[in-house]
N, C-alpha and C positions, 0 to 999 in steps of 0.2 A: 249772550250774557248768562252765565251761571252763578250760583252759589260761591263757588271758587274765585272769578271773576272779582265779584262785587267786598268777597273778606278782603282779596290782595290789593283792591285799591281803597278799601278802607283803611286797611294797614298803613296804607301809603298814606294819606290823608293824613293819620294819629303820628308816624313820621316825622312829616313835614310840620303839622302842628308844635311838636315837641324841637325841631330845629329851629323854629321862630321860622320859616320858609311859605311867609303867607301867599306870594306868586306859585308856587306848585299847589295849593290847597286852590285859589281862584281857578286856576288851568282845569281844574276836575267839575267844575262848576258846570251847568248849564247857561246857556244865553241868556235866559228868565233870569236866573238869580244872580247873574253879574250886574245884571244893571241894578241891584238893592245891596252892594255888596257889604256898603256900611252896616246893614242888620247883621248878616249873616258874620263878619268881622266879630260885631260887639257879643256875640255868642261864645264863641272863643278864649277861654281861658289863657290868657297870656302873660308872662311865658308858662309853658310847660316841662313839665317832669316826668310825666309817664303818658302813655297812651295804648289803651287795649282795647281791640272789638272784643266783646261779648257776646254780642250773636248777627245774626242774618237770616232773615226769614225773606221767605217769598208771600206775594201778597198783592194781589191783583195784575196788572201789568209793570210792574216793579218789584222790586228790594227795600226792604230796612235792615238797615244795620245800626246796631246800638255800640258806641263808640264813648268809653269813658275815658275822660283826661285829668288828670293830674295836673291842678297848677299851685305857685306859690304861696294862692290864699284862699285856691277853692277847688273841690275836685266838681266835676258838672259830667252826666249824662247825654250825650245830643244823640237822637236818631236820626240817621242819613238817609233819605230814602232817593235812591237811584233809578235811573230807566234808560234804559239804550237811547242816545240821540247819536245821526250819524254813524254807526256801529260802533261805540264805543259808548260802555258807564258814565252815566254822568251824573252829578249828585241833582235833584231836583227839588228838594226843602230839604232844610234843617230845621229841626224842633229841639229845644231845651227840654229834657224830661225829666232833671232832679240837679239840685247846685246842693250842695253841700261847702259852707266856710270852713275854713283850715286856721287852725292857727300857727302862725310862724314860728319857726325855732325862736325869735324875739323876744314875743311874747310869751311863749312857754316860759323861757328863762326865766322872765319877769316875774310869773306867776308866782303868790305865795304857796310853797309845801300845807299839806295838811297834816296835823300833829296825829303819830297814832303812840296808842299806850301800850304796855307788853304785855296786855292782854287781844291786843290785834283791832283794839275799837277805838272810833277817833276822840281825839282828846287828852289833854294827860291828866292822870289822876293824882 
């Protein structure tokens, strides 16, 4: 397991997230965290719109990868951290590291404008 290794199945991961494909995201999963699957689930911004690793460091006898996703009312941070079981990457926790809310084209709509004057400052005069 390298570097390489661990972006391309995070990749895949941010993927499957983004397809609604929560059976290929559990498959990457370790045995530990299958059986908690409902946390690891409610972590998951669902659905999704984007998804990009950001990075992947090494870091004792695993991987982190920092994996941002994109959903319809919230973009969220999770770090992956991976470790070979069986010869193959497997995720071994996820951590929430930053949620950020979204607001919906909806609610945008909704939003009242703010009045600016032709001199460029809010308000009219």
């Amino acid at each position: 397991m390298n570097d390489d290794d661990v972006r391309a199945r995070s990749n895949e991961v941010g993927a499957a997230i983004v397809a609604g494909d929560v059976e290929r995201v559990i498959a990457l999963l370790s045995d530990e965290l299958k059986r908690n699957l409902g946390e690891v689930v409610a972590l998951l911004p669902l659905p999704a719109s984007e998804a990009t690793v950001e990075s992947v460091d090494r870091g004792g006898s695993g991987y982190a990868a920092i994996l941002r996703i994109v959903g319809d009312t919230q973009e969220v941070e999770l770090q992956l951290r991976w470790k070979e079981r069986d010869g193959e990457p497997r995720i071994v926790e996820v951590s929430h590291l930053s949620r950020t809310e979204r607001e919906t084209e909806e609610e945008a709509e909704l939003e009242p404008g703010v009045d600016v004057d032709a001199e460029g400052g809010p308000g009219a005069a």
